[in-house]
N, C-alpha and C positions, 0 to 999 in steps of 0.2 A: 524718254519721249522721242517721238521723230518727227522729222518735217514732215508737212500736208503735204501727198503726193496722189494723182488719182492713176496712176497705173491699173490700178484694180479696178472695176467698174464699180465696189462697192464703195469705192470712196469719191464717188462722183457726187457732185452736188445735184438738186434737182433741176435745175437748169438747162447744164450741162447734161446732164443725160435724157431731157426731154429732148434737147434741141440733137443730139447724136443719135436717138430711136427717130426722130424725123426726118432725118437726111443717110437713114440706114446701114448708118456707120456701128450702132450699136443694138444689139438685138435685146427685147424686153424678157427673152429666155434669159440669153447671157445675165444681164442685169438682176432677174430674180433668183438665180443660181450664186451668183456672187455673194450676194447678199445675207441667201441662207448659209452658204460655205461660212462668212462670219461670224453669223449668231453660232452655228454647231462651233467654230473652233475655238470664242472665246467667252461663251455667255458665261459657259460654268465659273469664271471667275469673278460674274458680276453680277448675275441673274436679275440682266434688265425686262426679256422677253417672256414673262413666264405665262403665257397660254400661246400655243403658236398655230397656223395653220397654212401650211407651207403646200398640202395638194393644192389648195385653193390660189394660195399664189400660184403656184406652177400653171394650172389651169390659166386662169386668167394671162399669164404671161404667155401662153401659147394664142391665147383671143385675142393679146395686142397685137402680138408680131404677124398675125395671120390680117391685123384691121391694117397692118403698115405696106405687109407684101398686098393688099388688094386696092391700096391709093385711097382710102378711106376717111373720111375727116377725122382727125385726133383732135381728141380732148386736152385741155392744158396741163394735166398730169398725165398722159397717156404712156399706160408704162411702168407709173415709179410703184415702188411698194412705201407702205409708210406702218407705221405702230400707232396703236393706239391707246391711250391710258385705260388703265382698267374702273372707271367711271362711267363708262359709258356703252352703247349697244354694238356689240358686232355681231349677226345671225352666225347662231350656230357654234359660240362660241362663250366661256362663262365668264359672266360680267358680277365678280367677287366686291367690289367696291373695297378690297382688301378687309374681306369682314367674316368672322369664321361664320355667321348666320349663315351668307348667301356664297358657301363656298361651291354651292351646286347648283347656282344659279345660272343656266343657262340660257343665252336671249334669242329672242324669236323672230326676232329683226333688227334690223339695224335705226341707231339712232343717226339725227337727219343728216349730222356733221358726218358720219360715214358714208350716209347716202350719196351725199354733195361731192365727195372723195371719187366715189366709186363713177357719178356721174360723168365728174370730168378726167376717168382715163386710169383714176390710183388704186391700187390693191392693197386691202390689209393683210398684212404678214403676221400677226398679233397683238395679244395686249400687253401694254408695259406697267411696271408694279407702280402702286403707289401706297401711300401712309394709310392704315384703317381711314374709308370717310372721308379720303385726304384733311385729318385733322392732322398736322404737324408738318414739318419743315425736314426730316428724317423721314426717308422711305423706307419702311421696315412695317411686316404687319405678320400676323400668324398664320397665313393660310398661305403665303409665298415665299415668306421671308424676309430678309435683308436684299437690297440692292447698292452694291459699293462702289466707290467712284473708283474709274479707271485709271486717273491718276497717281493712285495710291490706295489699295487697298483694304488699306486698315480703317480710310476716313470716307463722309456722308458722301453724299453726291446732293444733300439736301432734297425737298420735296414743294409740292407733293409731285409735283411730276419727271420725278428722277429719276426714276424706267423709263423716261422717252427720253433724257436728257443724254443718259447712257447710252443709249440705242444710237443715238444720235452722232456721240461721238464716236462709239466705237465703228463707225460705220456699216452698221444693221440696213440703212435704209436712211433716203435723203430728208425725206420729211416726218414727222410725230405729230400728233396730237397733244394738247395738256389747257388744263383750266388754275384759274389764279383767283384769288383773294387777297391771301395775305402776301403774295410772291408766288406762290407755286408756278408761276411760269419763269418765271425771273431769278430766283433763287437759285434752281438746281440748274439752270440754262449757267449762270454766274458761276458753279465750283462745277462745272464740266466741260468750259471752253466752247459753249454754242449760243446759238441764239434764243431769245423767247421774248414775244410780241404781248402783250397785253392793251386789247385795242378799247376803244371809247366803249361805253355800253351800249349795247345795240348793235352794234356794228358787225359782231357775231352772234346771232342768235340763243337763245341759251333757253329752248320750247319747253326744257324738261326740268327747269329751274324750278325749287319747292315753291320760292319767295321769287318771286317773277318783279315784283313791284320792288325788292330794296337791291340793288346794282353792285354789290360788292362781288357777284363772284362773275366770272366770263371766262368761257373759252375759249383758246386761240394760234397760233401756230408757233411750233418748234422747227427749227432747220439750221445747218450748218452755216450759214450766213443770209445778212439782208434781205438779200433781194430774193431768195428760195422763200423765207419767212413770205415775203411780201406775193410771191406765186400762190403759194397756198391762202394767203389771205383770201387773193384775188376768189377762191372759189367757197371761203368759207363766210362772206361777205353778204349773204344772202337777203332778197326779202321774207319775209316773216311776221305774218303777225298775230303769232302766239305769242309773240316777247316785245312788252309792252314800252322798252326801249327800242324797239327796230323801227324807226317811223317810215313806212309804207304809204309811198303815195303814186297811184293809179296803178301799182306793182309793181315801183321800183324806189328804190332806195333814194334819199341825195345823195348819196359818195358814190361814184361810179367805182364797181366793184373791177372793174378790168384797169383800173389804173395803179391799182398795188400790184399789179404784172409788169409793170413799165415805168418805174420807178422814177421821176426824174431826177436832173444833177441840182444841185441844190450849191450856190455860192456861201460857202460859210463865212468869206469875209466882210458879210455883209449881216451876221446876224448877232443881238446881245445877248448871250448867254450868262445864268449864273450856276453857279458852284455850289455846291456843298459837301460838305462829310461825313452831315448828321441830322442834318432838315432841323439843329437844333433842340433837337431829344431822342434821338435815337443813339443808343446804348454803342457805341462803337469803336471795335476795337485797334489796340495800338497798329496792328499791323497791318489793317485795312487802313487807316489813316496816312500812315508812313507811305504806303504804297501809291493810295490816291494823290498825295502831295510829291510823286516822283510824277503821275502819270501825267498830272494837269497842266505844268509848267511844257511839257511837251506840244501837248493839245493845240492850249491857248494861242498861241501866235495863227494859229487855221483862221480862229475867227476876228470880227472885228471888233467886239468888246464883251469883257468877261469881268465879270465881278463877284467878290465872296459874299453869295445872301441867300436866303432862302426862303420860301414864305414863310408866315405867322402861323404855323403846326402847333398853337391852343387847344389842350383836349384832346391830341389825338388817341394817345392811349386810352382814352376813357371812351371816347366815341367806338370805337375800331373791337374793343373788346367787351363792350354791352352789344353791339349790334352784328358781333361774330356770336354770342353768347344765344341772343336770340332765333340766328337760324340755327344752330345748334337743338336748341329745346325746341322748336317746331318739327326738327326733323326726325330727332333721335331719342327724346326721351323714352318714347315708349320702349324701344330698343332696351334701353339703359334699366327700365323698371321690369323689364317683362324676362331679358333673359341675361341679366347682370354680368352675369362668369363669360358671357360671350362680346363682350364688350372691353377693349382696349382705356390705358388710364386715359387717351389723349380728350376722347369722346365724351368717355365717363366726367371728366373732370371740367368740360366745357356745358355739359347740360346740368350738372351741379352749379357752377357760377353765373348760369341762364337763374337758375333757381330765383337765386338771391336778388335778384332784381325785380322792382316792383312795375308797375305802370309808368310811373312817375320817373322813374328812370330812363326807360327807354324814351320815351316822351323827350327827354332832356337832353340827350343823345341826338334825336333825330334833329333835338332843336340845333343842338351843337354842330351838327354835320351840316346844317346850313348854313350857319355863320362861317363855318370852315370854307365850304365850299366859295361864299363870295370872297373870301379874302383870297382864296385862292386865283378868283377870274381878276380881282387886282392886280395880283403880285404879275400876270401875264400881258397884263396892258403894257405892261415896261420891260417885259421882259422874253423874248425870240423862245428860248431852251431853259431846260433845266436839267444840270447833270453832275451826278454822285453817283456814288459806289453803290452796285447792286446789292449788297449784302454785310450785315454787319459784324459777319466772325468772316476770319480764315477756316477752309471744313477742317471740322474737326472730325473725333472717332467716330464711326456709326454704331458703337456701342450705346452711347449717349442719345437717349432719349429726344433730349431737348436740353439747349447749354443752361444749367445752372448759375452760372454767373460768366460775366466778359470784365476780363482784368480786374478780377476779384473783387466786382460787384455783382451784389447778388440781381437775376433778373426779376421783374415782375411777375411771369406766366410762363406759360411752357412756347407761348408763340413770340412774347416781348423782343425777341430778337428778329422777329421780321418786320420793325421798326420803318426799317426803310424803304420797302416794298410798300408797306399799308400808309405811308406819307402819300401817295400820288393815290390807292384806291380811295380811299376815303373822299374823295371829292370828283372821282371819277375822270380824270388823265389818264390820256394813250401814255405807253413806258414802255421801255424796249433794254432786254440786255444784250451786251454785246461784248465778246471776249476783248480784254487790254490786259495782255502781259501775265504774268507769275508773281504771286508775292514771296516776300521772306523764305515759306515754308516749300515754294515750289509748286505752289496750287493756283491754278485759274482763277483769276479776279475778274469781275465782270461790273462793265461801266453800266449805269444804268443811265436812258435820256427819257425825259418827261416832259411831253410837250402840252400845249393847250386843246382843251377839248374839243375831239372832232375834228384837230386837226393830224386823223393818222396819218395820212401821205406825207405830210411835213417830218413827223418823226421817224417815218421808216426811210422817208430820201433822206435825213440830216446823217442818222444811224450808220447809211450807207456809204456815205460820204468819208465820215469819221471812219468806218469800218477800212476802208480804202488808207486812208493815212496810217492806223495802226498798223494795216500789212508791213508798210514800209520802215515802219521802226524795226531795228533788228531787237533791240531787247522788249519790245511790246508784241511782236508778230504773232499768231497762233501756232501751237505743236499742237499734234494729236497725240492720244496716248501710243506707247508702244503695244502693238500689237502683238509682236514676238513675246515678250512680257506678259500680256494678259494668256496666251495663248500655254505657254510653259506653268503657269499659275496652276496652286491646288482649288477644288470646287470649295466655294464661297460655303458649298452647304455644309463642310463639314468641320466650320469654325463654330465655337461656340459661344451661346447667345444669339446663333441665328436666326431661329424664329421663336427667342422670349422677350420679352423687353425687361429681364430682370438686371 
């Protein structure tokens, strides 16, 4: 691994190179040639990028630098190129949902989150992989492949948004896209050393959501640090009132969407945080434990009181896996009866356990996710933060499906290990990962902070804050992968089990 260094332009944050194409120290050519030089010299080892369109950036990087040499207003991304998960619309480009049905599927326009991109100033450069459906926590599917963490080769980068996680780290482009449920923002952000925001519901819009009314899944920004996260909020922060959480009043939001651009400082010794390692039921292992009990003792003296608790997480597993089960079967089953053999186990096996559920279930679920949810607004009356480990394995192989068992217990489901993530969706808290240190195996551990809802500015200023202190631990600070390394690497595609899941 090597230090963060931005000599290159592709390892500039967005920020930082927004603010260098404004004071025309940095040219949006130079910037989108960078960028591409990276994907061509190291994707083949990780195949984060796999649909690209690199005239279109070139083009459009010639439109910024010509809007900068003529003193023209910029946009808040003006300039940057970003990825996009392959979820979602980019014109002109094929939106696979990593599904061999629609592997020639190509969109005719762009969906609104790239519009909003495009509006304020960003170029997409392409899509980055993600899990069939994004069902699973492994990004691996049969129409693109495996995508492997840069870290180490052999092992996930987790999902579902690990193609932008990747993108991200290897320095493809400052900003990404990615949507979350059960962690897929948080997850692969956690075993790749970047960020990933998962904001309140509503708060980014989600127009093209099957189930618009049940809140669990959102969209929301990937970037190499905080406050980048917190730029791109600022433009993906929309009104909208297709999505039946954006409350839109006279055409605008209550959260001013330009204050995730300007983050404020936030006193942490002034806030009570609590801890945890396992919200009390989630399966977690020895060496993410060991790890979170080096990083906390560190922390803790930041703020002004910290205490080991966590809310009352009753039923989570039961709630989180009836009401993943149900968008599942509204989405997919026909999929699952109509063209079987084209269908992944992850999908196949979640509208199978939709099945098995009656009325009376779901019912009992939704009752349950209410009671969860006020113990939830309890536990916040008394409590500033909440912060545990993103993630409950060290990554493991990307052979591996889905972990079978963590310290030779067997898991629940093929998702049970994203325990920790679905603790904060289930009742719908902002959560933010944010790189802290290396564990045991030498792989990115990522802090997860869960704050009260609606209150995103608070957890992205606390995040930022925190994120500043780990700089300065020398054994917690961030490395980036080595790029020399990835660069010298054989193509990813010609390992086998690349694109089976056997």
């Amino acid at each position: 691994m090597s230090t963060i260094s931005a000599t290159d332009p592709a390892d500039l944050g967005a920020l930082e190179a927004r603010r260098l194409i404004a004071r025309r120290q940095l040219s949006p050519v130079e910037l989108a040639e960078a960028c591409i030089a990276r994907v061509e010299a190291v994707d083949h080892a990780v195949n984060a990028l796999v649909a690209r369109d690199f005239p279109g950036l070139r083009a459009a990087a010639r439109e910024a630098e010509a809007a900068v040499s003529a003193g023209a207003r910029l946009g808040p991304l003006h300039g940057l190129p970003f990825g996009v998960k392959d979820m979602i619309d980019v014109k002109g480009l094929p939106t696979t949902f990593g599904s061999e049905i629609f592997r020639d599927n190509v969109a005719k326009g762009d969906d609104a989150i790239v519009a909003a991109m495009r509006g304020a100033g960003a170029s997409p450069m392409g899509k980055t992989n993600n899990p069939e459906w994004s069902a699973g926590g492994n990004t691996r599917n049969r129409v693109y492949g495996v995508t492997a963490n840069p870290y180490d080769l052999t092992r996930t980068c987790a999902g579902s948004s690990g193609g932008s996680a990747v993108a991200l780290a290897c320095g493809y482009a400052p900003l990404a896209t990615g949507s979350d449920t059960g962690g897929s923002l948080r997850n692969p952000a956690a075993f790749c050393g970047v960020v990933g925001y998962r904001p309140s519901p509503g708060v980014v819009p989600g127009n093209t959501r099957p189930m618009g009314i049940v809140p669990m899944s959102t969209s929301g920004p990937m970037a190499r640090s905080v406050a980048d996260a917190g730029l791109m909020l600022s433009v993906l922060a929309r009104p909208d009132q297709l999505d039946p959480y954006t409350t839109v009043i006279d055409g605008k939001t209550p959260w001013n969407p330009d204050d995730f651009a300007r983050l404020p400082r936030r006193d942490l010794s002034s806030l009570k945080v609590a801890v945890t390692e396992d919200y009390g039921f989630a399966p977690t292992e020895r060496i993410v434990r060991d790890h979170f009990r080096k990083v906390m003792p560190q922390l803790a003296p930041f703020f002004g009181a910290v205490e080991e608790t966590t809310p009352d997480c009753t039923d989570a597993d039961r709630i989180f896996s009836v009401l993943r089960a149900v968008q599942f079967l509204g989405r997919h089953a026909e999929l699952v009866d109509t063209k079987p053999d084209l269908v992944g186990p992850n999908v196949t096996d979640n509208v199978a356990e939709g099945r098995t559920y009656s009325a009376e279930d779901v019912a009992k679920a939704l009752m349950a996710q209410t009671r969860y949810y006020h113990l939830w607004q309890a536990f916040f009356e008394t409590h500033d933060f909440l912060i545990s480990p993103a993630v409950t394995i060290s990554p493991r192989s990307w052979r591996e499906l889905y972990p079978a068992e963590i310290d030779g217990v067997p898991t629940k489901s093929y998702y049970h290990w994203l325990a920790m993530a679905y603790a904060s969706t289930i009742p719908g808290h902002p959560s933010i990962t944010i790189p802290c240190g290396f564990d045991a195996n030498g792989m990115p551990f990522g802090l997860q902070i869960v704050g009260r809802r609606h209150d995103d500015l608070g957890v992205l200023a606390v995040a930022a804050a925190l994120e500043a202190m780990i700089a300065g631990l020398s054994d917690l600070a961030p490395r980036r992968p080595d790029i020399a390394k990835l660069k010298a690497a054989p193509a990813l595609s010609e390992a086998a089990g690349f694109l089976t899941f056997d």
